[in-house]
N, C-alpha and C positions, 0 to 999 in steps of 0.2 A: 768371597762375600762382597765384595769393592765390585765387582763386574755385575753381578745380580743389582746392586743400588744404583751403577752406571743406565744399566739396562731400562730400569725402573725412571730413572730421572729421565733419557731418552724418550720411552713412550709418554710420558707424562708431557713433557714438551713440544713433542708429536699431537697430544692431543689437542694442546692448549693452541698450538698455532690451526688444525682444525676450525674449532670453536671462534678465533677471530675472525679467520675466514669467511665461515658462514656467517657471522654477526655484519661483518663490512662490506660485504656482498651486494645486499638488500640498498645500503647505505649508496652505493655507485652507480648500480643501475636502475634508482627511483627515476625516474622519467618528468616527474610533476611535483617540484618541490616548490615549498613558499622561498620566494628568494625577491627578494628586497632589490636586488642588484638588475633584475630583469629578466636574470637564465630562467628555463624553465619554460614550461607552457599548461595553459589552462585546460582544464579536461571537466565533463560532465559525465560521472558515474550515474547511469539511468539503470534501477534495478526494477523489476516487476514481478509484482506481490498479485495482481488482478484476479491469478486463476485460468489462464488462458493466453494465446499468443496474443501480441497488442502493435499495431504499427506506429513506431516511433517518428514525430513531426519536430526539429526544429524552423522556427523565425515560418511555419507552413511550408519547407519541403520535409519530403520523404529524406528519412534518415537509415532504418533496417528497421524491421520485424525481429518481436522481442518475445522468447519462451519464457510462459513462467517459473519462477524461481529464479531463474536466469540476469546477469546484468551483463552491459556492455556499454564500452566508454567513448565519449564522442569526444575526439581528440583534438587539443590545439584551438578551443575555441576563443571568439573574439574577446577584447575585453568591454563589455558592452552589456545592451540589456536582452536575455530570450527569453524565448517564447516558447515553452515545450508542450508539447500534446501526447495525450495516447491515445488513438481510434481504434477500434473494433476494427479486423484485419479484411481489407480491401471496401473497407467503405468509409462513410464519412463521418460517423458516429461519434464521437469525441465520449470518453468515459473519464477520465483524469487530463489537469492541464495543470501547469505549474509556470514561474515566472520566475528566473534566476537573473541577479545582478551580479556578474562575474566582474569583479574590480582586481582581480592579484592572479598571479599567475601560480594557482592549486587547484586541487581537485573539489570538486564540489560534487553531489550526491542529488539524486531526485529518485525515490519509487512510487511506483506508479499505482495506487493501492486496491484493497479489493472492491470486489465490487457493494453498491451501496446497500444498506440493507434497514428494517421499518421495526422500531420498539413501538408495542402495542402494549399500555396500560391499562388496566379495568379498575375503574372507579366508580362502575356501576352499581355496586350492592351485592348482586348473583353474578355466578356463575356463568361463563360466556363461551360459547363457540366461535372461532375466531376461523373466517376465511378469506381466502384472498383469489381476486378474479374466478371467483367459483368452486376453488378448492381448499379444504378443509385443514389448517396448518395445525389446530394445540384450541386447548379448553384451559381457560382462564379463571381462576377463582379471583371472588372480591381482592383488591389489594396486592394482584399480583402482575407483572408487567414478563414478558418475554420478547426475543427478537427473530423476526421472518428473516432470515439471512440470505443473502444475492440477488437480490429483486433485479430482474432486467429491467432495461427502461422502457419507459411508455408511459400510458396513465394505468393505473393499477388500483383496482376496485378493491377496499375492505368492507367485509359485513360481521356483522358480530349478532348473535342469536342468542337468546336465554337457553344455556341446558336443559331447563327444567320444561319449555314447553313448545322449544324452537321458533317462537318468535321472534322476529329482528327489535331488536335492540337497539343499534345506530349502524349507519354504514358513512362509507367518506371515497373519496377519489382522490389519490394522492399520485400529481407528475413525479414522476422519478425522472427528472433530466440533469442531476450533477451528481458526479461521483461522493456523496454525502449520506451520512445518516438520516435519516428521518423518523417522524415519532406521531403516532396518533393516541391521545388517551379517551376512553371510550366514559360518560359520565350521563348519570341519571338526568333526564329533566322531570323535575315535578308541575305537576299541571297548578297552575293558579287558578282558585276560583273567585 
């Protein structure tokens, strides 16, 4: 019985040194720690949410082309102030940009997000047909607001129609040039007599 609880305290000790192992591991070979002292170096975790490949710019050079879902780390950068970009892959398009002040030597994070997209509100009364550059997204009742999700950029035509007799109602031309939301609410004018 004394050998079976040897055995037992053995693997158990086995295990425990394991378990430190892996815990102290992680701890040795961090690469980008905050450290007061100076060790260490500054890194920029650039992750991309976009939906698409995107070419990564810092300070305006090429840095590598970025898959979605995907991050990758720009290693050992200055201490200083950058300038990050993401363009649309082999042109000059700019969809998201960011400006990081890396003062300490850690990691720091930037993604690169999706693409922008247009909440359309009806405050009109009726019932609305809602399209955009010609194509027909969703019907909007009074008091209800929806969002046209990924609008490319350009200038992008909204028109909105009464369901009830396909008359326009309002329309608008909204620049989509920054990676941003944007919002049009659509609203009665009453005629003054």
């Amino acid at each position: 019985m004394r050998l079976e609880g040897e055995a037992s305290r053995s693997g158990r000790v086995k295990r425990l040194a394991v378990l430190i192992g892996i815990l102290i591991i992680p701890l040795i070979v961090c690469k980008s720690p905050t450290s007061p002292n100076g060790q260490g170096e500054a890194d920029i975790i650039v992750s991309n949410e976009y939906g698409e490949t995107v070419d990564i710019y810092m300070d305006g050079s090429f840095k590598f082309s970025l898959r979605h879902k995907n991050s990758i780390e720009i290693d050992n950068v200055s201490l200083e102030e950058h300038e990050l970009e993401a363009k649309i892959v082999g042109t000059e398009t700019v969809i998201d940009s960011e400006t990081i002040t890396v003062e300490e030597k850690t990691d720091y994070t930037w993604t690169v997000q999706d693409p922008p997209d247009i909440n359309v509100t009806n405050e009109y009364g009726a019932t609305l047909k809602i399209y955009l550059d010609g194509n027909h997204q969703f019907e909007l009742v009074d008091k209800e607001d929806r969002w046209i999700i990924d609008v490319s950029y350009g200038e992008r035509f909204l028109k909105a129609v009464r369901a009830s007799d396909g008359q326009e109602a309002a329309s608008t031309t909204i620049k989509v040039d920054d990676n941003t939301d944007y919002s049009w609410t659509i609203t009665k004018i009453s005629a003054v007599f």
